[in-house]
C-alpha positions as CSV (number, residue, x, y, z in Angstrom):
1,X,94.8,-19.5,74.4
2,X,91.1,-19.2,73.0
3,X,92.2,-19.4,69.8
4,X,93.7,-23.2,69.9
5,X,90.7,-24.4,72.2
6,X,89.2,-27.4,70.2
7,X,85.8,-26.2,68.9
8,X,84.5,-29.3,67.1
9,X,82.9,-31.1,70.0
10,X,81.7,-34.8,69.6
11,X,78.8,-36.4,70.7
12,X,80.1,-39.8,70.8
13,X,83.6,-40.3,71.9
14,X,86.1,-40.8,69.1
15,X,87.0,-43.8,70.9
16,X,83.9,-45.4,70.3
17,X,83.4,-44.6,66.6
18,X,86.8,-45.9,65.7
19,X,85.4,-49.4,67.0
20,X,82.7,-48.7,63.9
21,X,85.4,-47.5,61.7
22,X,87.9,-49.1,59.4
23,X,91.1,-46.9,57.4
24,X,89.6,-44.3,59.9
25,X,86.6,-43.9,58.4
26,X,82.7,-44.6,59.2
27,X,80.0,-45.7,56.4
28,X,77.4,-42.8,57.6
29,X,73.5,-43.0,56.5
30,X,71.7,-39.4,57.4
31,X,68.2,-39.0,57.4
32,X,67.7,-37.7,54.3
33,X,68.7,-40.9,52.7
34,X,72.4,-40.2,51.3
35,X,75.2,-42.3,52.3
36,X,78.9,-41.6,52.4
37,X,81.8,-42.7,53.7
38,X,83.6,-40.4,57.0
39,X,86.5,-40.2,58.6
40,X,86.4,-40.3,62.3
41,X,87.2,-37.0,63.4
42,X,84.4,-35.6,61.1
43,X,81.5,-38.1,62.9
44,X,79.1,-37.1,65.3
45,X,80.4,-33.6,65.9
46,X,79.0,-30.1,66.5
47,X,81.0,-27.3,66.7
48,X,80.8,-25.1,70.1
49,X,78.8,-27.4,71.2
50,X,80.3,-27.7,74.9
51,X,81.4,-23.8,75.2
52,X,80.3,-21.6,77.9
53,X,79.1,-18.3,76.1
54,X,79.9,-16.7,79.1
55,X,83.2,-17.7,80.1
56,X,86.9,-17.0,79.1
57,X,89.8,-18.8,78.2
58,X,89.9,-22.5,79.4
59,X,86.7,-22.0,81.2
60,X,85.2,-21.4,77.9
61,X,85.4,-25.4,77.3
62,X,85.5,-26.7,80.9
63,X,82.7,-29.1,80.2
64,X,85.0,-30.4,77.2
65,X,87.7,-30.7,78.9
66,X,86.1,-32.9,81.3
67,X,84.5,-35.0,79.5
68,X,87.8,-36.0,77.6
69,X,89.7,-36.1,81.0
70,X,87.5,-37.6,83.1
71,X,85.1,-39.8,81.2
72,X,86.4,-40.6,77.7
73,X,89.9,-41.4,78.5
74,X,88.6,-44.2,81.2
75,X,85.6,-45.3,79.1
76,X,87.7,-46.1,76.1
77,X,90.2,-47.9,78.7
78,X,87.4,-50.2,79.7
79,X,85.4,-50.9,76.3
80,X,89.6,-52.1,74.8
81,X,89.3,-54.5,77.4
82,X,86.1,-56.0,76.6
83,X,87.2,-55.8,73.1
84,X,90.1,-58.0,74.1
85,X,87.6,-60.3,76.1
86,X,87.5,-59.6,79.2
87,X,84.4,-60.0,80.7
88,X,83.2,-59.0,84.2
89,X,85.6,-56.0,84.2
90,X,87.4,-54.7,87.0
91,X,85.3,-53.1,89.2
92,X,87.1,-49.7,88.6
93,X,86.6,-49.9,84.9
94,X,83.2,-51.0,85.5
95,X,82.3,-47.9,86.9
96,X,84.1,-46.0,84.4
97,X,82.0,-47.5,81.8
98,X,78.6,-46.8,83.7
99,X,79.5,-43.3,84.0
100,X,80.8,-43.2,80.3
101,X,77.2,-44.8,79.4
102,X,75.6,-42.1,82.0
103,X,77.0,-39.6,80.2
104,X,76.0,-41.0,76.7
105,X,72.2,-40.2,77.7
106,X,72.8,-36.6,78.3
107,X,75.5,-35.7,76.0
108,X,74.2,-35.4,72.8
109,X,72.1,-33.1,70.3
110,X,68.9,-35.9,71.2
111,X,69.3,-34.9,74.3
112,X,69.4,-31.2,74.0
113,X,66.5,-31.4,71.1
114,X,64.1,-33.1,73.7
115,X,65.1,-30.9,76.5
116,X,64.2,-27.9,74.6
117,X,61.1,-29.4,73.1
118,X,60.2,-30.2,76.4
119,X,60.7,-26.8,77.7
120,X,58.8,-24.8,74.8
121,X,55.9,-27.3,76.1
122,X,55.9,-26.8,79.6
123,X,56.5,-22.8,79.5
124,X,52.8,-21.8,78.8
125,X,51.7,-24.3,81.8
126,X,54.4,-22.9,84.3
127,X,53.5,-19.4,82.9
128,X,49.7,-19.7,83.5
129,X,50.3,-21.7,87.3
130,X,52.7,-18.7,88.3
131,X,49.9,-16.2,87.0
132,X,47.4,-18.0,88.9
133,X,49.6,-17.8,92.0
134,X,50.4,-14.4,91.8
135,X,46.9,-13.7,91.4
136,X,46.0,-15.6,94.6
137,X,48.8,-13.6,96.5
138,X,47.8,-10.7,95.6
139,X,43.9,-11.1,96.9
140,X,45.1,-12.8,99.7
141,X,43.0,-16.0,99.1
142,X,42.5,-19.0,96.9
143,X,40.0,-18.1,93.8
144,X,37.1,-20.5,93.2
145,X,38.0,-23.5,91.1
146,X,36.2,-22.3,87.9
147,X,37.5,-18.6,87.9
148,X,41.2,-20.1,88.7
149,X,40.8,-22.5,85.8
150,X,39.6,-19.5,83.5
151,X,42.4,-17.6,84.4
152,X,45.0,-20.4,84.1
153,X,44.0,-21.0,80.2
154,X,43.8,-17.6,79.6
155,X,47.5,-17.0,80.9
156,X,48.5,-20.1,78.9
157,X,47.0,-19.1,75.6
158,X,48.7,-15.5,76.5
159,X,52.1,-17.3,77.5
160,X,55.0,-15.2,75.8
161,X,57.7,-16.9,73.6
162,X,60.1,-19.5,75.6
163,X,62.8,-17.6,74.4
164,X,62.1,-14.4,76.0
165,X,63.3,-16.8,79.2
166,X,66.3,-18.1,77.4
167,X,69.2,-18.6,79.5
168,X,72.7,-18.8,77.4
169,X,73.8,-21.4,79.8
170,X,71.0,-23.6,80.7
171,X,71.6,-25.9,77.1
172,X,75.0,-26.5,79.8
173,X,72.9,-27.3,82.9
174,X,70.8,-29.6,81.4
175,X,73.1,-32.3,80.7
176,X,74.6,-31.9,84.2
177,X,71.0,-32.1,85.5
178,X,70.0,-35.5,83.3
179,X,73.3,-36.9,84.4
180,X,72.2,-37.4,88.0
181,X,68.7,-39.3,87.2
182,X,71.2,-41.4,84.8
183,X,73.8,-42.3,87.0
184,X,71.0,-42.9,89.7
185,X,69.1,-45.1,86.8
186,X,72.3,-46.9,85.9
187,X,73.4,-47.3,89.0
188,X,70.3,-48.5,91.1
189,X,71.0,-51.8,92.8
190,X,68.0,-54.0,91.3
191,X,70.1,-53.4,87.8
192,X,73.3,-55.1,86.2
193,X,75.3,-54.1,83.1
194,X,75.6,-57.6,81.1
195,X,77.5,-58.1,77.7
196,X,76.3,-60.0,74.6
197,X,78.5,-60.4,71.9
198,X,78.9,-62.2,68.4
199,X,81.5,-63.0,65.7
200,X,80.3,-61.3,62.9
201,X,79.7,-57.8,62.6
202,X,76.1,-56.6,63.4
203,X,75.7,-53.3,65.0
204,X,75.3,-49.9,63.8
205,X,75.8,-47.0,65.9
206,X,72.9,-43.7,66.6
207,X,74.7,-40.5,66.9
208,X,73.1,-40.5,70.5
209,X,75.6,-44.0,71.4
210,X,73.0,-45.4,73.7
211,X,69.6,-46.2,73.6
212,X,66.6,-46.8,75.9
213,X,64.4,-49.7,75.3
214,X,61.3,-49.5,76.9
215,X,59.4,-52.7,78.8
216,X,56.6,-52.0,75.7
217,X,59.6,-53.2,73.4
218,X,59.3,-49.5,72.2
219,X,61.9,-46.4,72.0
220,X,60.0,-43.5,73.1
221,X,61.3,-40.3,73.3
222,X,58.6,-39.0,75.7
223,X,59.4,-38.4,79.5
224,X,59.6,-40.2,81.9
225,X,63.0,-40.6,79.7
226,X,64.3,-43.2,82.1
227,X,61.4,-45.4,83.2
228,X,62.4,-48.3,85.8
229,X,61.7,-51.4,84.0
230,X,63.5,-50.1,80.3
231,X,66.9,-51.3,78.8
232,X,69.7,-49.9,78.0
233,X,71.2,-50.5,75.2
234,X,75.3,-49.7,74.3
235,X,76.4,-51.0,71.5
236,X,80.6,-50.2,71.7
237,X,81.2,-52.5,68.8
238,X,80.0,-54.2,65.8
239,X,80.0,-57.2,67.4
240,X,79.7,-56.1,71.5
241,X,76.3,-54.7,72.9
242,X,76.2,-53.9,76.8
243,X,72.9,-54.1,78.2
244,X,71.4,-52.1,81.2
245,X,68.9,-54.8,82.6
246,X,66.9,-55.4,85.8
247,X,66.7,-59.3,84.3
248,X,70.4,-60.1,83.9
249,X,69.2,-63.7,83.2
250,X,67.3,-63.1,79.9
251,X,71.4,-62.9,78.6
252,X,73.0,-65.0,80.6
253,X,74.7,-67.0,77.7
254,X,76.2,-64.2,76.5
255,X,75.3,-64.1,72.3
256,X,73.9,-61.2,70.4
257,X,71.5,-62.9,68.7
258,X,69.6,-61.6,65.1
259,X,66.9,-60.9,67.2
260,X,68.5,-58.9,69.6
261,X,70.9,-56.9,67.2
262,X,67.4,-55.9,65.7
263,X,66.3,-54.4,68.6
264,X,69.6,-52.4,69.0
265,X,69.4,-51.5,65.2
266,X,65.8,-50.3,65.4
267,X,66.6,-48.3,68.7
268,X,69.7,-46.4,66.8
269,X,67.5,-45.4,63.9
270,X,64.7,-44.3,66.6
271,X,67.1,-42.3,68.7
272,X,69.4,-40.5,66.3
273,X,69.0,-37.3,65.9
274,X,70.6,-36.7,62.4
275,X,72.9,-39.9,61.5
276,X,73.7,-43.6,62.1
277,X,77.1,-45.2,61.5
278,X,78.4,-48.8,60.5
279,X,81.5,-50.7,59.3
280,X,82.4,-49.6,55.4
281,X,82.4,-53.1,55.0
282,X,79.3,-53.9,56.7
283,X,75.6,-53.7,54.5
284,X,73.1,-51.5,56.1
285,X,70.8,-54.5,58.1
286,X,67.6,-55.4,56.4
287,X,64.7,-53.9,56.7
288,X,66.2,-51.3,58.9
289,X,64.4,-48.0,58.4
290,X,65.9,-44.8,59.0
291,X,62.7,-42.3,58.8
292,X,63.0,-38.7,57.5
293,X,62.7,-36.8,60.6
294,X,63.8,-37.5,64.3
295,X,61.1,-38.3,66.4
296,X,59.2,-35.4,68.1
297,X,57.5,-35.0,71.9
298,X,53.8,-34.3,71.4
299,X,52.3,-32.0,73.1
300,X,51.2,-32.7,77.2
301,X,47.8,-33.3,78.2
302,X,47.5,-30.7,80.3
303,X,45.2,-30.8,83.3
304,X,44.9,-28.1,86.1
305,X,45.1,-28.3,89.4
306,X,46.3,-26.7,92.5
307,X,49.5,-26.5,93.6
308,X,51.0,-29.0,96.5
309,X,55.1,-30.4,97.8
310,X,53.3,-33.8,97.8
311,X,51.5,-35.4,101.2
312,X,52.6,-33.7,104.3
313,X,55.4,-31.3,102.8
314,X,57.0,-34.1,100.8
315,X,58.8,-33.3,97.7
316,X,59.4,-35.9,95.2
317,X,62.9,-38.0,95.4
318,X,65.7,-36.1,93.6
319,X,69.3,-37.4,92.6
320,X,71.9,-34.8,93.1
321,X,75.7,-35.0,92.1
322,X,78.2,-34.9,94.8
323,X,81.7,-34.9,92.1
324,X,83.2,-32.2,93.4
325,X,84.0,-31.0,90.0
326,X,80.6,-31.8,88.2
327,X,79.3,-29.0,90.9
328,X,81.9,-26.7,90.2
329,X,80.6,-27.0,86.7
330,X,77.5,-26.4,87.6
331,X,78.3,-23.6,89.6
332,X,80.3,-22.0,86.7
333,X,76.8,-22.8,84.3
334,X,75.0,-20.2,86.7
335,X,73.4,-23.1,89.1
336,X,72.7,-22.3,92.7
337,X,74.7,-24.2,95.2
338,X,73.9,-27.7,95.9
339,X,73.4,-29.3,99.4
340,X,74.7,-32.5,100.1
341,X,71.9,-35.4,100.2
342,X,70.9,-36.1,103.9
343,X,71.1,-39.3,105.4
C-alpha cells in the first residue's frame, strides 16, 4: 500500500556508506562547518526523492524500486568482494559495479542541482531560437542576419520563467537520460576500471559517491559533464578507490598513494552537494577544504547562429538505453518511445 512505500530515498546506497561507517554510524561534515556523528540510515537521504508525482501505488516508487533491485543489491555484492580482495572481479560483478558507478553520476541531488541549473540557462536561448523560427515560418523566408539576431535577444531578454515549462516528471527523466552518456562513458572500450588500495584508512566519501576528475587535474561541474580524457573516481572504502581510466598503467601497482587519496578527497569536497562522510575514527584529512556553497554553472556564452542537424542531415551521436525496464521507466516518466540503435 502507499502508505508503507519507503519515502526516504538515498543517494548513495546504504551499502556503500556502511563501508564508511563504524557502530552504524558516519562522522558527517556539512557545508556549513558543523560536524556530527550519523547513523547510516539517516546519510545521504532525501525524502520522495524517487516518487513519481503522477503515479499510484507501487508505481509511485518504481524508480526506487529498481534501483534497490537491480543495481544496489548487485553493486554491494561486487564491492564485499573486493573488500575481501578479490581483484579482477568476475566479469558479471564487474558489470554490476560499472552500472552501480553509472548510476552513481546521475542519481543524486548534484546531479539534479546541475540539470536544473542548466536548464534555467538554456531556456531563454531555446526560447529566443524557437521565436526566431516561428518568425521565419511565418514569412515564409529566412530574415537577414542582423534583424534575426535583434529578434533573437529580444526574445531572450523577454524569455518567461523556466518554470512556467516545468514538467512534474522530467527531475525523473533526467537521470534516466544521464545514465545512457554514463554507461556509454564507462563502458567505451579505450577505458578500464582499475583498483588502488591502502592499509590505512584514507578516504572520505561526497554525498554524490563518485567523482569526475578532469585531464586539467580539475573537478568542474560545467558540461561537457563527461569529457573523454577525465577520471573517474569511486572511492567504496576508506581504504579502496576504483578508478575509471583511459591509462590503466599510471596504477598498475595497485596503492592509493597520499597523493592520490588527495585527489579523491579534493574531488568529494568539490562534488558534494551538501555533505561528506568519513570513519568516526578517522581525522578529517589535512588541508581538506570543504567550501560554504556547492559549486555553481556560470552562465553560457551565448552566440547566435542559424539552425543546422550537422553536415549533410547528420545529427550528433546519441546513446540510448535498450534495458527493457529502464524504457518502461521512461515510458511511465512521460518519455516518447525509443527506437532501437541501428546497425
Amino acid at each position: 500500500m502507499g502508505a508503507k512505500q519507503a519515502k526516504e530515498h538515498h543517494l548513495v546506497p546504504k551499502f556503500w556508506l556502511r563501508a564508511f561507517a563504524e557502530d552504524g554510524h558516519l562522522r558527517q561534515r556539512l557545508r556549513d562547518g558543523r560536524e556530527y556523528c550519523t547513523p547510516v540510515k539517516s546519510a545521504a537521504k532525501s525524502p520522495n526523492f524517487n516518487t513519481d508525482p503522477l503515479a499510484r501505488g507501487a508505481l509511485r516508487v518504481a524508480l526506487e524500486s529498481y534501483l534497490a533491485g537491480q543495481v544496489d543489491h548487485y553493486a554491494a555484492l561486487a564491492t564485499r568482494l573486493i573488500r575481501r580482495g578479490v581483484w579482477p572481479l568476475p566479469a558479471d560483478d564487474h558489470d554490476h559495479l560499472l552500472q552501480a558507478l553509472a548510476w552513481q553520476i546521475v542519481r543524486t541531488s548534484m546531479f539534479r542541482s546541475w540539470n536544473a541549473q542548466l536548464g534555467a540557462h538554456l531556456t531563454p536561448v531555446i526560447y529566443g531560437h524557437q521565436v526566431v523560427l516561428t518568425i521565419q515560418e511565418r514569412l515564409g523566408r529566412h530574415l537577414s542576419e542582423e534583424k534575426g539576431l535583434a529578434l533573437f535577444w529580444e526574445a531572450y531578454r523577454r524569455a518567461p520563467d523556466p518554470k512556467v515549462f516545468s514538467d512534474p516528471q522530467q527531475r525523473l527523466r533526467a537521470p534516466l537520460q544521464g545514465l545512457a552518456y554514463a554507461l556509454d562513458y564507462l563502458t567505451s572500450p579505450d577505458r578500464q576500471l582499475v583498483l588502488v588500495r591502502t592499509d590505512r584508512p584514507t578516504l572520505v566519501l561526497s554525498d554524490t559517491g563518485v567523482i569526475i576528475r578532469r585531464s586539467s587535474g580539475t573537478y568542474s561541474i560545467n558540461p561537457p559533464l563527461l569529457p573523454a580524457a577525465s577520471e573517474l573516481f569511486g572511492p567504496i572504502s576508506p581504504t579502496h578507490l576504483v578508478i575509471s581510466t583511459r591509462t590503466p598503467q599510471r596504477y598498475q601497482d595497485g596503492v592509493l598513494t597520499f597523493a592520490l587519496a588527495r585527489q579523491a578527497n579534493r574531488g568529494a569536497t568539490a562534488w558534494c552537494q551538501a555533505a561528506v562522510f568519513r570513519l568516526p575514527s578517522m581525522r578529517w584529512p589535512r588541508n581538506l577544504r570543504l567550501d560554504a556553497q556547492p559549486r555553481r554553472i556560470p552562465p553560457p556564452r551565448i552566440a547566435p547562429a542559424r539552425p543546422t542537424t550537422g553536415q549533410n542531415g547528420e545529427t550528433a551521436y546519441r546513446p540510448v538505453l535498450t534495458d527493457p525496464e529502464l524504457l518502461q521507466l521512461w515510458q511511465q516518466f512521460g518519455g516518447s518511445p525509443i527506437e532501437p540503435p541501428t546497425q
